[in-house]
C-alpha positions in Angstrom: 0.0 0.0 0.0 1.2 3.3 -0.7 3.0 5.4 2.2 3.7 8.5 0.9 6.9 7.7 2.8 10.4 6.5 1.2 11.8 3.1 2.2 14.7 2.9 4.2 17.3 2.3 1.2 15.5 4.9 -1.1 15.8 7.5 2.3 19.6 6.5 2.6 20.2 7.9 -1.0 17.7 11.0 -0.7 20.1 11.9 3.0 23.2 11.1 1.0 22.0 13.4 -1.9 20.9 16.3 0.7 24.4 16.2 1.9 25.8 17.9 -1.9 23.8 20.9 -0.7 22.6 21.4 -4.3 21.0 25.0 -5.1 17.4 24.7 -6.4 17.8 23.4 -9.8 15.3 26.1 -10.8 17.5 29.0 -9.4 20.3 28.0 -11.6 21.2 28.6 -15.2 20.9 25.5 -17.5 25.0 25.5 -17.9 25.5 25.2 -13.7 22.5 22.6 -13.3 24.3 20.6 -15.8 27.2 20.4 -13.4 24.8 19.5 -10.2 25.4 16.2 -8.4 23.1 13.4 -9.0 21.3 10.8 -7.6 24.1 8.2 -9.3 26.6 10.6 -7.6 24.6 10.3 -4.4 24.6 6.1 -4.9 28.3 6.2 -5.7 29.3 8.2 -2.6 27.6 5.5 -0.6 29.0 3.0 -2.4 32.4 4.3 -1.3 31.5 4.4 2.1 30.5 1.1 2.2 33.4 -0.2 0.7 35.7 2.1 3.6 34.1 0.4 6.4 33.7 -2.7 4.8 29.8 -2.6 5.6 28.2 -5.3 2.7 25.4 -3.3 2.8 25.4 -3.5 -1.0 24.2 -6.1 -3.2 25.9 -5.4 -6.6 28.6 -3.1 -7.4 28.0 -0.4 -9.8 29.1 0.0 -12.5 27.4 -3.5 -13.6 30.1 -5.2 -15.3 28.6 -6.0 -19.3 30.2 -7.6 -22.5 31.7 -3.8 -24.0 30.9 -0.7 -24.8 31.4 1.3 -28.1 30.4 4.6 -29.7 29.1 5.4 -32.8 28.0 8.7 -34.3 24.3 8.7 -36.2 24.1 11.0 -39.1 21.0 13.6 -38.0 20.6 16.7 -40.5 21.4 19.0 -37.1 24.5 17.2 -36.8 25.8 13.8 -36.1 24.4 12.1 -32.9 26.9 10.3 -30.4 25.4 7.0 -29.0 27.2 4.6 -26.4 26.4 1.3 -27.4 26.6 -1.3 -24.6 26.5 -4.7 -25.9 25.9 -8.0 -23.3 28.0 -11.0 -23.3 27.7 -13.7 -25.5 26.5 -14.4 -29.3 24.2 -12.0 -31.5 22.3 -11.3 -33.2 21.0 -9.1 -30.1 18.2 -7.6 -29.5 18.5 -3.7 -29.4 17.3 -1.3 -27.0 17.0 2.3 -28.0 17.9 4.6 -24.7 16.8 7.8 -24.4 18.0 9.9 -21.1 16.5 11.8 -19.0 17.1 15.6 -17.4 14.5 17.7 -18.5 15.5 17.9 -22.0 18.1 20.4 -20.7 20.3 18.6 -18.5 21.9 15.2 -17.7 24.1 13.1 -20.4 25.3 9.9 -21.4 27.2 9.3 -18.6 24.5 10.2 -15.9 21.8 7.1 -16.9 24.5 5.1 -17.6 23.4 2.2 -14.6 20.7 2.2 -16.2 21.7 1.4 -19.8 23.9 -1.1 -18.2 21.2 -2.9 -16.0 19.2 -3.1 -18.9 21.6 -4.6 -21.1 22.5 -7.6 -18.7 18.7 -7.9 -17.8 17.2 -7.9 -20.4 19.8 -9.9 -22.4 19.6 -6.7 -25.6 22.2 -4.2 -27.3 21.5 -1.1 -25.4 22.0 2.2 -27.7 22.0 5.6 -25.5 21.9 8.5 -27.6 23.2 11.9 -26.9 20.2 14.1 -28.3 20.7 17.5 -28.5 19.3 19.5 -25.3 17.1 22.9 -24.8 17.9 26.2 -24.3 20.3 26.0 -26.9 18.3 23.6 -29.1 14.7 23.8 -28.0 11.8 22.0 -29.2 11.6 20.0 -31.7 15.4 19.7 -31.8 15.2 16.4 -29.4 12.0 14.9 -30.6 14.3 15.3 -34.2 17.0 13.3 -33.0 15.0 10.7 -31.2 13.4 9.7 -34.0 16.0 9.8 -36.7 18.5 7.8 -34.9 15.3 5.8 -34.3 15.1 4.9 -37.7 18.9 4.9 -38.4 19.4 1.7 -35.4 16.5 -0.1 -36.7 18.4 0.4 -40.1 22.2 -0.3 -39.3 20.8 -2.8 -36.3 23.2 -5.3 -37.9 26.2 -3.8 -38.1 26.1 -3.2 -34.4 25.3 -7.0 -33.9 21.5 -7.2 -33.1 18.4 -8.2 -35.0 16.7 -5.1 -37.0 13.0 -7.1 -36.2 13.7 -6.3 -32.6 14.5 -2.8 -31.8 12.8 -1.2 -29.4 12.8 2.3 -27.4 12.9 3.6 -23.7 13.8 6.4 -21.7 13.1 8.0 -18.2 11.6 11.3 -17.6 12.2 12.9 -20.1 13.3 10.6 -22.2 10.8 8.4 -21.6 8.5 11.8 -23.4 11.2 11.1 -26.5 10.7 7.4 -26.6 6.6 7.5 -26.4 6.8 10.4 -28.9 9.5 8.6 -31.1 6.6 5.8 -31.8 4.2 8.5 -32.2 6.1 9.9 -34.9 6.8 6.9 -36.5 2.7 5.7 -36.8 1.7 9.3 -38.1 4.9 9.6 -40.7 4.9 6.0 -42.0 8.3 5.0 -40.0 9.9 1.7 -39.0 8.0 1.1 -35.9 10.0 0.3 -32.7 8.5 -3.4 -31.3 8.5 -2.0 -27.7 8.2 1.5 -25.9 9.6 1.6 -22.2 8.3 4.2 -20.2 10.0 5.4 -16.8 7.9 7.6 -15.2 7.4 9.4 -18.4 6.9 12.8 -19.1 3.3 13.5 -21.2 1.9 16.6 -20.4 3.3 19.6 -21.0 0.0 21.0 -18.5 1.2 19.9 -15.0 -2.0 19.8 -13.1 -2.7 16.5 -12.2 -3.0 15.7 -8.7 0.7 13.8 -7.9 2.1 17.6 -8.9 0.7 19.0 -5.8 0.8 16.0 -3.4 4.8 15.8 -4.7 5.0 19.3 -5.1 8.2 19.2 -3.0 9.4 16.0 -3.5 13.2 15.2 -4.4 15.1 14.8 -6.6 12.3 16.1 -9.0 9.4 18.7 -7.6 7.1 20.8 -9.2 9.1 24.2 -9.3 11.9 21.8 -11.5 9.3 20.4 -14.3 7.9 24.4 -14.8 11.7 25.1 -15.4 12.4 22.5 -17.8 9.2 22.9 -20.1 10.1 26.9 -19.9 13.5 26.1 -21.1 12.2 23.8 -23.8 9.5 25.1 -25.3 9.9 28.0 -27.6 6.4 28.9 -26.4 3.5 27.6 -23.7 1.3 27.0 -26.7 3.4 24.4 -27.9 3.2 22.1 -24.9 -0.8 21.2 -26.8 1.5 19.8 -29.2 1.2 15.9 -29.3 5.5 15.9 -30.2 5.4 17.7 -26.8 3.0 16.2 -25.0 1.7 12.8 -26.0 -1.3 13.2 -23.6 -2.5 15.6 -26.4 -2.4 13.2 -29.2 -5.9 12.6 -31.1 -5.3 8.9 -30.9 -3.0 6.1 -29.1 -3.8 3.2 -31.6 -1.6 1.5 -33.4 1.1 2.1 -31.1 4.1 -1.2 -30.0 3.3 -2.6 -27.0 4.2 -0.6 -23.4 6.0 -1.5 -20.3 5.1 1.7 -18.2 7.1 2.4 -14.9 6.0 4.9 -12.5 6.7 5.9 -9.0 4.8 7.4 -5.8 6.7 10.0 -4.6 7.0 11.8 -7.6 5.3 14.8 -10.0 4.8 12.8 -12.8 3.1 9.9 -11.4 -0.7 10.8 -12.5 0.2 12.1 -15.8 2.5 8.4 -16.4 -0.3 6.6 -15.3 -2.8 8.4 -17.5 -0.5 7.4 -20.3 -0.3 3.9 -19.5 -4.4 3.9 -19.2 -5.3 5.8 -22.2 -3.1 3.3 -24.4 -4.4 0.3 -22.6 -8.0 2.1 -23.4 -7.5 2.6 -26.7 -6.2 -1.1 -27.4 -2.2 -0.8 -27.0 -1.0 -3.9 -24.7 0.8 -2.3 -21.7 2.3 -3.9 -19.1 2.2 -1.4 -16.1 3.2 -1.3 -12.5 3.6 1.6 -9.7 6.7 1.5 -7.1 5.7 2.7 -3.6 8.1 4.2 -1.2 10.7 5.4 -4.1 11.4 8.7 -5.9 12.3 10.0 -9.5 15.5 8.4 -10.6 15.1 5.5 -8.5 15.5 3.3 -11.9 18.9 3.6 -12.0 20.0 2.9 -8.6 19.8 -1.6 -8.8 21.8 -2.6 -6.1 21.2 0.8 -3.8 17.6 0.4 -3.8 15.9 -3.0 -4.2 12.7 -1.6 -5.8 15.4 -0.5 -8.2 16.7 -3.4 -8.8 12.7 -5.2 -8.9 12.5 -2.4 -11.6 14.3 -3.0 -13.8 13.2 -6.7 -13.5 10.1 -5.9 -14.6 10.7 -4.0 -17.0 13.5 -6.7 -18.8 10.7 -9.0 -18.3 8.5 -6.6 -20.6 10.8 -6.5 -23.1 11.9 -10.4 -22.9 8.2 -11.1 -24.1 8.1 -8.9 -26.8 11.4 -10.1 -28.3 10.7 -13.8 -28.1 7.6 -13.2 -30.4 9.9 -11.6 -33.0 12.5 -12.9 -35.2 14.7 -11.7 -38.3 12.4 -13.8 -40.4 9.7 -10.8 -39.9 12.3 -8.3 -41.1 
């Protein structure tokens, strides 16, 4: 049953992050908030603690160790893209995971969601692809929505020459990026696109309108609270007007159908939390399959933290399980 409270390993990380003393990310330019600590910074700090006093407090180490990593740049007409590819151990053809991060469209990089890219991979047995999109102010919407969908298209394209299986690419992201990802399929129905087998959906962002009711009850929450999500979509948008956009907000789009399948993540202490939820129940509604589930006692950017935070590490679980399904009814044969 929900709380309202943290559990104890998800309170460990929020004291261990209160420590940084972070300004309000809304009282700070976009340049200094990209240069904030983090709640992986927060779980590594502990991590070094533990090790110091020899406490094995801590399940897994992070990083998680995986087969390799490489980078590739995607050809985009704003410029080329950067993607980390993080492959699992063993044998392709892969299946291929799409990763889009998350930070408000204006902050946050590659190396930030990294555990989670890496969880993924091993858990979910695919080639993770993380792609550096390019972020708001200095590219604002649709600059990101651009690149999501074009290096979309390009993995499901090149999917072979990274080692995986082009009839089993899928997409994900948190926050943010889990906006990118739903919008990436979006794109891809309305404009005739190679359509991703999967969407992924971490406590997504869908509405640009911020009134649902989590966005009071959470209003202060941490890492993520209400006065943060009114700076990002300021900093995004060139206009309000263009949060009705369905690119923007998926919420606003005139249908769901003929979208992949979900796996939609969300958590309770947390802004977005109604508005993920109402994502996940309009698809189901309008006859998407969605496999959906709510953490209790955990906050935004919990995903990443497997091994710090057992509902983390359940997670992630659940949503490699998700994907497992979907890639074991598809082979190159359907190419």
């Amino acid at each position: 049953m929900p709380t309202g409270r943290p559990t104890d390993d998800m309170q460990a990380v929020l004291d261990q992050f209160a420590k940084f003393g972070v300004p309000p990310i809304e009282s700070l330019t976009p340049t200094a908030a990209r240069n904030a600590p983090t709640f992986k910074n927060a779980a590594e700090e502990m991590l070094a603690e533990s090790a110091t006093a020899r406490v094995p407090s801590v399940a897994k180490p992070m990083p998680q160790p995986i087969g390799k990593i490489d980078h590739i740049t995607i050809p985009q007409q704003g410029g080329d893209l950067l993607a980390r590819v993080f492959t699992p151990k063993g044998d392709g053809p892969f299946p291929v995971l799409v990763y889009f991060h998350g930070g408000g469209w204006v902050i946050a990089n590659l190396d930030v969601y990294e555990p989670s890219c890496r969880a993924l991979c091993n858990e979910a047995e695919c080639i993770v692809v993380s792609v550096a999109y390019r972020q708001a102010p200095e590219q604002k919407y649709p600059a990101a929505v651009e690149d999501a969908y074009a290096a979309t298209q390009w993995i499901i394209n090149n999917a072979a020459s990274l080692g995986g299986d082009p009839a089993r690419v899928a997409v994900a992201g948190e926050s943010a990026g889990g906006n990118l990802a739903a919008v990436t399929c979006l794109k891809a129905r309305d404009e005739g696109g190679r359509m991703p087998v999967a969407q992924l959906l971490v406590y997504p962002v869908t509405d640009a309108r911020q009134n649902t009711p989590s966005y009071t009850e959470q209003a202060n929450a941490k890492p993520l609270n209400a006065a943060m999500m009114k700076w990002f979509w300021n900093h995004y948008l060139e206009n309000e007007s263009q949060g009705q956009e369905p690119y923007a907000s998926p919420m606003m789009a005139q249908s769901l159908r003929g979208l992949p399948p979900a796996i939609v993540i969300t958590d309770e202490l947390d802004p977005l939390r109604d508005e993920g939820e109402a994502y996940a129940k309009r698809l189901a509604d309008e006859g998407v399959s969605v496999d959906f589930k709510r953490f209790d006692g955990v906050a935004h950017e919990f995903f990443g933290l497997a091994g710090v935070v057992d509902k983390a590490t359940e997670a992630v679980g659940f949503a490699a399980e998700g994907l497992k399904k979907v890639f074991e009814t598809r082979s190159s044969a359907t190419a």
